[in-house]
C-alpha positions as CSV (number, residue, x, y, z in Angstrom):
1,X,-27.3,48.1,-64.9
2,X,-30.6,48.1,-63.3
3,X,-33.6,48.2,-64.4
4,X,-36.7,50.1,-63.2
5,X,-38.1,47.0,-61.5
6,X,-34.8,45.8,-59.7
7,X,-35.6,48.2,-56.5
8,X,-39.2,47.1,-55.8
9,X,-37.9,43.5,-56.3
10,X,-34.8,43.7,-53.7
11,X,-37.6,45.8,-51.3
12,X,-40.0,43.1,-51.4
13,X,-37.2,40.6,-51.4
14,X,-35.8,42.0,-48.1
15,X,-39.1,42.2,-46.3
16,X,-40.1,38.9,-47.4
17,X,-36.7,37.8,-45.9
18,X,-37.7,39.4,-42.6
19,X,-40.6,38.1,-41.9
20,X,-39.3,34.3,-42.7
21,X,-36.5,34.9,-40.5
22,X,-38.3,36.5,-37.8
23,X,-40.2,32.9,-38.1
24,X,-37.5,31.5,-37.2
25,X,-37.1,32.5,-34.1
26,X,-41.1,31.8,-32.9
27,X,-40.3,27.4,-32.9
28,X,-40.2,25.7,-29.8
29,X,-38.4,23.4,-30.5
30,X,-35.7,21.9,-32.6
31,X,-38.0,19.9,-35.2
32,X,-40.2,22.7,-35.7
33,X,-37.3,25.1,-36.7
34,X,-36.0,22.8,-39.2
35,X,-39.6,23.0,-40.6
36,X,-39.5,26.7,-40.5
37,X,-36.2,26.5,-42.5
38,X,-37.4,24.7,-44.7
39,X,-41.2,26.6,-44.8
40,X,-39.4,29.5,-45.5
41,X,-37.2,29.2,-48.3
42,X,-40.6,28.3,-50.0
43,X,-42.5,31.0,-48.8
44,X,-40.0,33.5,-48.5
45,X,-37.3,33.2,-50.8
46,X,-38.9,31.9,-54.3
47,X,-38.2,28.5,-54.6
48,X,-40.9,25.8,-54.9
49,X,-38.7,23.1,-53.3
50,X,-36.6,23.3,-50.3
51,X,-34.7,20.5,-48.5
52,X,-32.5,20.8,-44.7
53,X,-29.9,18.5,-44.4
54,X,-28.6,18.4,-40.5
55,X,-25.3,17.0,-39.5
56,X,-25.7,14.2,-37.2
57,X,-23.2,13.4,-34.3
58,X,-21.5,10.6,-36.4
59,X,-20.5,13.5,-39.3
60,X,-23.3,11.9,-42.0
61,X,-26.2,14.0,-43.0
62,X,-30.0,13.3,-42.3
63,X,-32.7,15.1,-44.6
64,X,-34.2,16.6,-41.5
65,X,-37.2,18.8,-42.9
66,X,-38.8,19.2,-46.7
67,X,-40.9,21.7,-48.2
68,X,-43.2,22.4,-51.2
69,X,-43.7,18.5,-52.6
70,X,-45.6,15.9,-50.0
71,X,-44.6,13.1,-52.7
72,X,-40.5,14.0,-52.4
73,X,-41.2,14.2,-48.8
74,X,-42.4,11.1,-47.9
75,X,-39.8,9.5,-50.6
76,X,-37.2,11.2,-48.8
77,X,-37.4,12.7,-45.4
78,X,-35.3,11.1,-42.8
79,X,-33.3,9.2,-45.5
80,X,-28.9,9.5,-44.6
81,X,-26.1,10.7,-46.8
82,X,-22.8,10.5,-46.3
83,X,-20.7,13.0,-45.2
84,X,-17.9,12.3,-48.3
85,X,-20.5,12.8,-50.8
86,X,-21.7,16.0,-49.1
87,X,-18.2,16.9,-49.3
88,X,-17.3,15.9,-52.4
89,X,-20.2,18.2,-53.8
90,X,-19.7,21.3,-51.8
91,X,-16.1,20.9,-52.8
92,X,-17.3,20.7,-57.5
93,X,-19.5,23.1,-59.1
94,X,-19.5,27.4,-58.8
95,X,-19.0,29.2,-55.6
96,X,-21.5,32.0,-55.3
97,X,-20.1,33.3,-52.4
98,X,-20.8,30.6,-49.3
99,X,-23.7,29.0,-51.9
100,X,-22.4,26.2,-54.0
101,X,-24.1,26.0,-57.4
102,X,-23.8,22.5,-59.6
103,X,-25.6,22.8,-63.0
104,X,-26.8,19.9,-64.7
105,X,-24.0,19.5,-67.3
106,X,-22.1,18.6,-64.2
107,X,-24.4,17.1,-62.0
108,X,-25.1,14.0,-64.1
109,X,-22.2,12.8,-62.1
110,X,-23.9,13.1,-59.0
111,X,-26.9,10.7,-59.8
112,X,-25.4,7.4,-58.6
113,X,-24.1,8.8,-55.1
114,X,-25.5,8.3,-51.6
115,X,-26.7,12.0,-51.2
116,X,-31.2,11.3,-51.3
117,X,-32.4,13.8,-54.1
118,X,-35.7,13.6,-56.0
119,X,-35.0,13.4,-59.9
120,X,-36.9,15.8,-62.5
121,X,-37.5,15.9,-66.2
122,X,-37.2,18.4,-68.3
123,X,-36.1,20.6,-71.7
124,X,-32.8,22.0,-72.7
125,X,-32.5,25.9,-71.4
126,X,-34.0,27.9,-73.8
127,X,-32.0,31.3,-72.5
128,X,-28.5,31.5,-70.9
129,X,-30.1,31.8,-67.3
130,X,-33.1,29.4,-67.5
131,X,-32.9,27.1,-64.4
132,X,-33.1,23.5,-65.8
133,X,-34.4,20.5,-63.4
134,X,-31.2,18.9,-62.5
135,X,-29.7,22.4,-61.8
136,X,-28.5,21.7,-58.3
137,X,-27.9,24.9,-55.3
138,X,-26.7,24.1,-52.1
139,X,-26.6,26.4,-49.1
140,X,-24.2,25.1,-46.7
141,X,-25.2,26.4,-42.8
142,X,-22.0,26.6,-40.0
143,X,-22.1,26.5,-36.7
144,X,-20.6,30.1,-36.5
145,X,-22.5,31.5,-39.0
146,X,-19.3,31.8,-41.1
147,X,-17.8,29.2,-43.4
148,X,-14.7,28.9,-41.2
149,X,-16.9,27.1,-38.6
150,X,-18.2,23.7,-37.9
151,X,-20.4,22.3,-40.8
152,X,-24.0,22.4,-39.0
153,X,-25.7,21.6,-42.1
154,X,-27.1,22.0,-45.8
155,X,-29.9,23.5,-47.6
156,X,-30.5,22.7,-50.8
157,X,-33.1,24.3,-53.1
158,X,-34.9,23.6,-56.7
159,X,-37.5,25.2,-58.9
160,X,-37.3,29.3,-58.7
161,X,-40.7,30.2,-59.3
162,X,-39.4,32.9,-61.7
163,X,-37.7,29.9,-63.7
164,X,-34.4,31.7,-63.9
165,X,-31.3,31.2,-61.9
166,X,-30.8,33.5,-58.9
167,X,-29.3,36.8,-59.6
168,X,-26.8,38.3,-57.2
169,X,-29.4,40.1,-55.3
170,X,-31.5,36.1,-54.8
171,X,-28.2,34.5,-53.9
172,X,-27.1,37.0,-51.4
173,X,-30.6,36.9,-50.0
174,X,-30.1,32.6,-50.0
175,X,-27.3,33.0,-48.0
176,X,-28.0,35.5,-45.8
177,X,-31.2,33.4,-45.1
178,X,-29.0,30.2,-44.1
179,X,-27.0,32.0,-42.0
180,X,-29.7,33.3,-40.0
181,X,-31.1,29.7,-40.3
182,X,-28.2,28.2,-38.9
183,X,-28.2,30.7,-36.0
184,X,-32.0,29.5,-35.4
185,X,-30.9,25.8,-35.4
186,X,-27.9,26.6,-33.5
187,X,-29.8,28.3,-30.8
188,X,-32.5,25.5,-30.6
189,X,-30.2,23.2,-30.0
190,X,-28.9,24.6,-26.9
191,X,-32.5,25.2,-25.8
192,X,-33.2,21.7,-26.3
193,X,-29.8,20.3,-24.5
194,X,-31.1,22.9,-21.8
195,X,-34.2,21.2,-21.6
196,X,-32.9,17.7,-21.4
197,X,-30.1,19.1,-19.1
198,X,-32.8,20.3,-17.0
199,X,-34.8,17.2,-17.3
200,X,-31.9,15.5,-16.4
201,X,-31.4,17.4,-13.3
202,X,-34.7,17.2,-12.3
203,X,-35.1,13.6,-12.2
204,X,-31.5,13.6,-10.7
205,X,-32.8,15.5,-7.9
206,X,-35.7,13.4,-7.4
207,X,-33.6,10.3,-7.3
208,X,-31.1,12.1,-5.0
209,X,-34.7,13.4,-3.1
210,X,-36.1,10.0,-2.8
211,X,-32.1,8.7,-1.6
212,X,-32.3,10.9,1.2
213,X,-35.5,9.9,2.2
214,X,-34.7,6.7,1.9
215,X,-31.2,7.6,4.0
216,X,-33.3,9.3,6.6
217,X,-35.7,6.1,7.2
218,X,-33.1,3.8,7.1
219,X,-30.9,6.2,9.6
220,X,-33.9,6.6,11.4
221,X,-35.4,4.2,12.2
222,X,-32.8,1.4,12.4
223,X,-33.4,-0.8,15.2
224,X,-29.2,-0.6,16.2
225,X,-27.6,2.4,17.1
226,X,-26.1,5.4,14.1
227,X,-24.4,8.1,14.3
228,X,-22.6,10.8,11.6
229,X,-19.5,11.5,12.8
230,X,-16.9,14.9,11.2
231,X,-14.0,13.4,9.8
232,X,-10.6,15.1,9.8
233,X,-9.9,18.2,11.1
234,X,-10.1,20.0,14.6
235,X,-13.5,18.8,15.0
236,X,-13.1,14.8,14.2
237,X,-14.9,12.3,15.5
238,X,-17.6,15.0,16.3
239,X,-20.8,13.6,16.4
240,X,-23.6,15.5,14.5
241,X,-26.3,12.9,14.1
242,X,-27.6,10.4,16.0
243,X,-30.7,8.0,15.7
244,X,-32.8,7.1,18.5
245,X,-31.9,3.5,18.2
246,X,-28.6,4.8,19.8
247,X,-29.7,7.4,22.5
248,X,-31.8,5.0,23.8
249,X,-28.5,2.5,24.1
250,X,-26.7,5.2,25.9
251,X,-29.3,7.0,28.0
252,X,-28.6,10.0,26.0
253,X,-30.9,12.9,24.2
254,X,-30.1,13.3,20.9
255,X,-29.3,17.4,21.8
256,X,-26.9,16.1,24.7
257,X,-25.1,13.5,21.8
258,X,-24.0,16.6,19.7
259,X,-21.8,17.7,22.4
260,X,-19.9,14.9,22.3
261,X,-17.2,12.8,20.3
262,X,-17.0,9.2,20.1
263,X,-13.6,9.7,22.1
264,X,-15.1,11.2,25.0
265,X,-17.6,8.5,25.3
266,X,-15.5,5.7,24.9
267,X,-14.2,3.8,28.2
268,X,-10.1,5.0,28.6
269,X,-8.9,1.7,27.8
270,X,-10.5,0.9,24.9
271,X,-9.3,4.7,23.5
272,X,-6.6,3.4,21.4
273,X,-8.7,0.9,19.5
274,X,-11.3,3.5,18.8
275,X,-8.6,6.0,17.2
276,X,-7.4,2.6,15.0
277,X,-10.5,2.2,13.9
278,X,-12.2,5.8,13.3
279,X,-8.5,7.0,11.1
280,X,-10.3,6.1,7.4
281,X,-13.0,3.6,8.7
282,X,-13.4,0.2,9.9
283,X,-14.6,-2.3,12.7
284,X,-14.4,-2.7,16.1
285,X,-15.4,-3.8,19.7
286,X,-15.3,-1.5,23.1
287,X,-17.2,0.0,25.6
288,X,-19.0,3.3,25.0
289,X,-20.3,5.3,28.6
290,X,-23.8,5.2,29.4
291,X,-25.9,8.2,31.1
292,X,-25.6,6.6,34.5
293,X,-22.1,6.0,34.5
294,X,-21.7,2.3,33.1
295,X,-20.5,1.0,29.8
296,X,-22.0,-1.2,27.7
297,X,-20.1,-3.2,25.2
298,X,-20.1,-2.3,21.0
299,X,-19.6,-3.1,17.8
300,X,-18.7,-0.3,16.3
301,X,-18.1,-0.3,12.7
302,X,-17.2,3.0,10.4
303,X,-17.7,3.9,6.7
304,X,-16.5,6.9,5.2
305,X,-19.1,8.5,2.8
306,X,-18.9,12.1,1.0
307,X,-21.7,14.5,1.3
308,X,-21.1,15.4,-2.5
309,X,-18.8,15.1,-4.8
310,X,-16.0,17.3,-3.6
311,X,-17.7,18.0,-0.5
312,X,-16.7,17.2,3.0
313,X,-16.4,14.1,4.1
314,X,-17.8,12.3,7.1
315,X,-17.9,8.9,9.3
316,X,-20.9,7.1,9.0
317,X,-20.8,5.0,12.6
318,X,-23.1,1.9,12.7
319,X,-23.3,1.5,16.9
320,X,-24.4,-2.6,17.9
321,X,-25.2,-3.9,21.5
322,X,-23.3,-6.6,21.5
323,X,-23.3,-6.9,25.9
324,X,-25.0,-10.3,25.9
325,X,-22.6,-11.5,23.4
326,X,-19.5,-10.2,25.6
327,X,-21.1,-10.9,29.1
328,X,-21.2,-15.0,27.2
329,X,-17.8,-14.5,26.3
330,X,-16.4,-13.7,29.7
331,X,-18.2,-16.4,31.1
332,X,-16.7,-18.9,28.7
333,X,-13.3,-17.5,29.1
334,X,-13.8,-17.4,33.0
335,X,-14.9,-20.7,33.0
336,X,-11.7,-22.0,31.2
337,X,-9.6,-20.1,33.1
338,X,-11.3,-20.5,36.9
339,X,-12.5,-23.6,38.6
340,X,-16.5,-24.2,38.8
341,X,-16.5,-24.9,42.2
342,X,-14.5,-22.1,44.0
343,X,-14.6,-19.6,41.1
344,X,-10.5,-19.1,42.1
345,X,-8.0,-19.3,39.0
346,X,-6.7,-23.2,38.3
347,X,-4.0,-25.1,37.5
348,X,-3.9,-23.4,33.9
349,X,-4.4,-20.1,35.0
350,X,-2.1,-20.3,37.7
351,X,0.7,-21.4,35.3
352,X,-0.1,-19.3,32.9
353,X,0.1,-16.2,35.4
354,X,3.7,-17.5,36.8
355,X,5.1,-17.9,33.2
356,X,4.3,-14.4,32.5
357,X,6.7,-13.1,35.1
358,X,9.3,-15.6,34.5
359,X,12.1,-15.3,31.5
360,X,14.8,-17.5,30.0
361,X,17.3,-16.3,32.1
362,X,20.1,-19.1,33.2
363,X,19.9,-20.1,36.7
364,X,23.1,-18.9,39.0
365,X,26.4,-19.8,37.8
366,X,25.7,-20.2,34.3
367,X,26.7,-16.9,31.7
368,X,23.6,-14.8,31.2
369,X,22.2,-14.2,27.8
370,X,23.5,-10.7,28.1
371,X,27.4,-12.4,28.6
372,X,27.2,-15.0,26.0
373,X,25.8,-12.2,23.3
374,X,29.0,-10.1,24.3
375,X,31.4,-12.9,24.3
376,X,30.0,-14.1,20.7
377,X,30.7,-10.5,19.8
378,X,34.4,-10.7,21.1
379,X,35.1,-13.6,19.1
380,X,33.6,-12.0,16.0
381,X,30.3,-14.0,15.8
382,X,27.8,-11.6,13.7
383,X,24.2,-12.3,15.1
384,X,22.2,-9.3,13.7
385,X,20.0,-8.1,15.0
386,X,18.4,-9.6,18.7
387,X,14.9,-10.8,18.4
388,X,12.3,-8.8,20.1
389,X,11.8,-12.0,22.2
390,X,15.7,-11.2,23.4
391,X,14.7,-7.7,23.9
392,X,11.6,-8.0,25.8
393,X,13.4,-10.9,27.7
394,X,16.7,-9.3,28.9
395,X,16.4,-5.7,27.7
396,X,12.8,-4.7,29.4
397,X,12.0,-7.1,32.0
398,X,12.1,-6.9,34.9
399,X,13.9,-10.1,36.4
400,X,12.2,-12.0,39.0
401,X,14.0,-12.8,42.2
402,X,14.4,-14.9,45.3
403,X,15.6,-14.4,48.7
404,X,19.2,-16.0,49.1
405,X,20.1,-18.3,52.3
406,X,17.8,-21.3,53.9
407,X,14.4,-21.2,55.9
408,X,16.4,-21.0,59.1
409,X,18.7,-17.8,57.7
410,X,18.0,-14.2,58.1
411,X,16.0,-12.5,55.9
412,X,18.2,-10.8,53.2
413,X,15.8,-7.8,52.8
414,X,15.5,-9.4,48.7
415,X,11.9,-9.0,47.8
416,X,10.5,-11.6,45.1
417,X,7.5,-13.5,43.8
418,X,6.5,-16.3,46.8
419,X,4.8,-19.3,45.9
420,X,2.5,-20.4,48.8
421,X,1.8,-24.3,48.1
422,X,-0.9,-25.3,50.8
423,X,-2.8,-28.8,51.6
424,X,-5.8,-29.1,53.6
425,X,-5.2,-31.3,56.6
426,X,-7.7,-34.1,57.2
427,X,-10.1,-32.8,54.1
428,X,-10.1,-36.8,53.2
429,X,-12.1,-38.0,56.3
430,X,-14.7,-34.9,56.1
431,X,-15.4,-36.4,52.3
432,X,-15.5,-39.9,53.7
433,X,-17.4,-39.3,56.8
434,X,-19.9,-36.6,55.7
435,X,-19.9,-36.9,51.7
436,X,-18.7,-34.8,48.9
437,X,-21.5,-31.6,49.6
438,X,-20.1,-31.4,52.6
439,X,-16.5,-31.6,51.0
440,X,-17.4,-28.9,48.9
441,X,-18.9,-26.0,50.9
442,X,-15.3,-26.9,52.6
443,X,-13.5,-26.1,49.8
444,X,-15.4,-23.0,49.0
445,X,-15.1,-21.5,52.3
446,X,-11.6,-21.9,52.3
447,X,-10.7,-20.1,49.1
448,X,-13.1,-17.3,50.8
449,X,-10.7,-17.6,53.5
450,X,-7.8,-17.3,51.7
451,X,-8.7,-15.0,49.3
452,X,-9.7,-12.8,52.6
453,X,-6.2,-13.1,53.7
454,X,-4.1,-11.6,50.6
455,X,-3.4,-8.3,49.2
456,X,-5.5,-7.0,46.5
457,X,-3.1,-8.5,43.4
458,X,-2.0,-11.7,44.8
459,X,-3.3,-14.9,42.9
460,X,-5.5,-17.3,45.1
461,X,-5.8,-20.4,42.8
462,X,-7.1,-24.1,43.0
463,X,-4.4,-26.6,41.8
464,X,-7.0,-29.2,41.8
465,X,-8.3,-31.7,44.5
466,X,-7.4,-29.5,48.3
467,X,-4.3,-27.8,47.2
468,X,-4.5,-24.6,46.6
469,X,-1.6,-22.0,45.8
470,X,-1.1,-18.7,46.8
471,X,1.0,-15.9,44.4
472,X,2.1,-13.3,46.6
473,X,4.4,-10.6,44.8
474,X,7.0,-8.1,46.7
475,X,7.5,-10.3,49.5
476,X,10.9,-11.3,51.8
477,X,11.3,-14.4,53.7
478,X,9.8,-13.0,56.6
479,X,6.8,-11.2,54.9
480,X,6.4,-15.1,53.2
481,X,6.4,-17.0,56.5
482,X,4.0,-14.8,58.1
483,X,1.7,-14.7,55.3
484,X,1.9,-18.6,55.1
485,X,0.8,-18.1,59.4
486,X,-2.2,-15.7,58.7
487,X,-3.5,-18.1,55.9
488,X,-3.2,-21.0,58.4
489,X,-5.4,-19.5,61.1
490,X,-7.6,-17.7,58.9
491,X,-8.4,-21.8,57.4
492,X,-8.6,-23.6,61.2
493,X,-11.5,-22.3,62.5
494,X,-14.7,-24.8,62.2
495,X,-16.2,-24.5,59.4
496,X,-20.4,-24.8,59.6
497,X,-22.1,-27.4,56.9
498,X,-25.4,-27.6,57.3
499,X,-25.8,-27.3,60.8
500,X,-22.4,-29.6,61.2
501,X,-19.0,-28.2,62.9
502,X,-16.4,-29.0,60.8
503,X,-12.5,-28.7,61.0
504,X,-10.0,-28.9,58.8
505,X,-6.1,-27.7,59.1
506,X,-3.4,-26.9,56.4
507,X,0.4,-27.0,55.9
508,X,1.7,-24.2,53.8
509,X,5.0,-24.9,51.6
510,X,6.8,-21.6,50.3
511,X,8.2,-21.8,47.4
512,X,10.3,-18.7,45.4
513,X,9.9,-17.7,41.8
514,X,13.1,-16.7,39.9
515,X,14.2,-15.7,36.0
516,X,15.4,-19.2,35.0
517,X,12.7,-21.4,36.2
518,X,9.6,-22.9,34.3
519,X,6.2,-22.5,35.8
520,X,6.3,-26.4,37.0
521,X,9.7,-26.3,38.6
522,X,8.7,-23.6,40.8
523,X,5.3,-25.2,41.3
524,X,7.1,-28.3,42.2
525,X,9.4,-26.7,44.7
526,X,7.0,-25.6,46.9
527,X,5.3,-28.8,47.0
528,X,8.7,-29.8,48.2
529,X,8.8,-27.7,50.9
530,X,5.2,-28.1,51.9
531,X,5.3,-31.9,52.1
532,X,8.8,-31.4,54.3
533,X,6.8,-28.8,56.7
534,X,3.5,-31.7,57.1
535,X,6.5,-34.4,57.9
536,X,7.5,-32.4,60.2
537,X,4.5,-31.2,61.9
538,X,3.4,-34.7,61.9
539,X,6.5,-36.3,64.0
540,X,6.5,-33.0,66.3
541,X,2.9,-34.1,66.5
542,X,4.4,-38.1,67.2
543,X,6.9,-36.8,70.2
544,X,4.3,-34.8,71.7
545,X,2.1,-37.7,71.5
């Protein structure tokens, strides 16, 4: 039963509970609210000590704030128990309600543990509820606010200034006090993860800030050409951004470049390497169109890079001049392939252009590859598949033929590949008389004078020395001979060296590619024919004589 007193207690009780929790609430930050916790079981609730264990992230507790003793603060404050022995005494002693009460004929067993407490001295009780000095009452905090949640932490108290255990109306206020406390610490814990989220982000952004910057210069101002390119979609290869580095290499203003895509700028027969290359990155070399209509040669080399993280992605297209670099390469490759003097193809080239057209095909009279496959098959030989050799060979190409019958026989109407072998006449004594200048501003007005006398796609090479050889494609026997005339009076005119009339004739050999034949044998039979022609030119030239 109450007393008279009881009323104005729980009234003052209550308002004093108010005002400490409404302190709660007014900490900026997470180390000031456990202070406040602790501050106001103190000065709020009755007790002369107070103590706020927190739960760290590895499950032990941390005597995070201390009230009402400087000594047992310094001694303890910051100091780690264990989360067993936390357990093992929320788990012993009376439940009042959520509070967990431990008096000191069972806390003796406590002492020796890991849990930091300060120790006091003092009498037996002298009443049933006298509080006694190692009287022990723990308010556990959760993260819910109910015991069913997360454990966020303990308070533990000592000392009622009254000197009396709590009555119900004190322990309901105890615990109503550390669930409001654990709501405080709850809620300054996310404000403080906000504010190093936040922080965080900030400097995040700054980095990401000082990236792009350091993007844009780099993009900029790099002395070889850039470009950002869309990738995938109806747009790809689009270009959206383009440094001046590379609208100075292509003439271009950076507006004009945005209406473009690498594709359209690329010369046509380079467009298959750039659609290789620009599928999911990589490197290569081709032309790219210039304002004025010519193409300069590139290294272009792709990287694919995302915008963010689940953003769009894009091509990032590094552009380098690399036209010296080519225009050297030609000129090495020309120079293998062309003789110094005359600039026409030699010896090498020539063969290597006459092998191209010419296969393994047997010569007449001998089974085809075609008939001995199908007689292998009839006899139940099992060769698997045919090479792609064997199918570009007999499948694909296109044989190369020759005119049947003799010089003196009509022409057939065949059209092949003629071989025009031809020798200058009398080019020894011009060298012996006159010297090898004079020799050589022979020679190079003769291949001007043969390649003068061809179709656009006929081969005019130098075999070396004063031969030369003409490759003249689509021709009949007729067509042949009087090519092999034109060439002849196109060379016999005088030739002028400084100042000097010079004359020099030629004797023409033609000679007929065919399937069958190596480079050399066809080489070698219009030699054959050409040194039979100059024998008999010269005794026609004896008779006449």
């Amino acid at each position: 039963m109450e007393t008279e007193s009881e009323p104005y207690v729980r009234l003052a009780t209550l308002r004093q509970l108010h005002q400490v929790v409404a302190e709660l609430n007014t900490a900026r930050s997470l180390a000031d609210t456990l202070q406040t916790v602790a501050d106001g079981v103190v000065n709020g609730l009755g007790y002369e000590l107070a103590c706020v264990n927190l739960v760290r992230p590895d499950g032990d507790l941390v005597v995070a704030a201390f009230a009402g003793n400087p000594s047992a603060e310094a001694l303890i404050t910051g100091r780690v128990g264990s989360r067993d022995a936390w357990e093992r005494r929320l788990a012993m002693g009376e439940a009042w309600g959520a509070l967990r009460f431990i008096s000191y004929t069972e806390g003796w067993v406590l002492d020796d543990d890991d849990v930091p407490q300060w120790y006091t001295e003092g009498p037996e009780p002298r009443f049933e509820d006298e509080w006694h000095p190692s009287d022990r009452l723990f308010a556990p905090m959760y993260a819910t606010g109910a015991a069913g949640g997360d454990l966020l932490g303990v308070i533990s108290v000592d000392r009622p200034r009254n000197g009396r255990r709590p009555g119900a109306w004190g322990r309901e206020a105890l615990q109503m006090y550390a669930f409001q406390a654990a709501i405080a610490i709850s809620n300054a814990r996310l404000r403080a993860n906000m504010q190093r989220a936040l922080v965080r982000l900030e400097r995040e952004q700054q980095a990401l800030r000082a990236s792009e910057e350091s993007f844009r210069q780099a993009f900029e101002y790099a002395p070889s050409g850039m470009a950002i390119a869309e990738m995938g979609g109806d747009q790809h290869g689009r270009i959206l951004r383009t440094n001046d580095a590379l609208c100075r290499l292509l003439g271009r203003p950076a507006s004009a470049m945005r209406r473009y895509s690498f594709s359209d700028l690329v010369h046509p027969e380079d467009i298959g390497t750039l659609l290789r290359t620009s599928a999911e990155g990589g490197r290569a070399e081709l032309r790219l169109a210039r304002r004025d209509g010519t193409y300069v040669w590139v290294s272009l080399r792709n990287s694919v890079v995302a915008d963010a993280a689940d953003g769009p992605r894009f091509l990032l297209t590094h552009v380098e001049d690399i036209e010296d670099r080519k225009r050297r390469e030609l000129q090495l490759a020309h120079r293998a392939s062309h003789d110094s003097l005359t600039g026409l193809p030699n010896s090498a080239e020539l063969r290597a252009r006459l092998s191209a057209r010419l296969c393994r095909r047997p010569h007449a009279g001998q089974p085809s590859a075609v008939d001995s496959l199908d007689a292998a098959y009839e006899h139940g030989f099992d060769f698997g598949h045919t090479s792609h050799q064997q199918e570009e060979g007999f499948d694909h190409h296109v044989h190369t033929v020759a005119p049947e019958g003799g010089d003196d026989d009509v022409d057939d109407g065949t059209k092949g590949l003629a071989v025009l072998f031809c020798d200058l006449d009398g080019f020894k004594s011009i060298n012996d008389r006159f010297g090898h200048h004079t020799g050589d501003a022979v020679l190079i007005e003769v291949a001007r004078r043969l390649t003068s006398g061809v179709r656009d796609g006929d081969t005019v090479a130098r075999l070396g020395g004063d031969e030369f050889v003409v490759l003249a494609d689509g021709l009949g026997r007729a067509d042949a001979q009087d090519l092999a005339v034109r060439l002849r009076n196109a060379i016999i005119p005088p030739i002028r060296v400084d100042g000097r009339a010079v004359r020099v004739g030629a004797s023409f050999g033609i000679g007929w590619a065919h399937c069958g034949m190596s480079a050399d044998e066809v080489l070698h039979s219009a030699d054959q024919r050409m040194y039979v022609e100059k024998r008999s030119r010269a005794k026609q030239h004896r008779r006449a004589g």
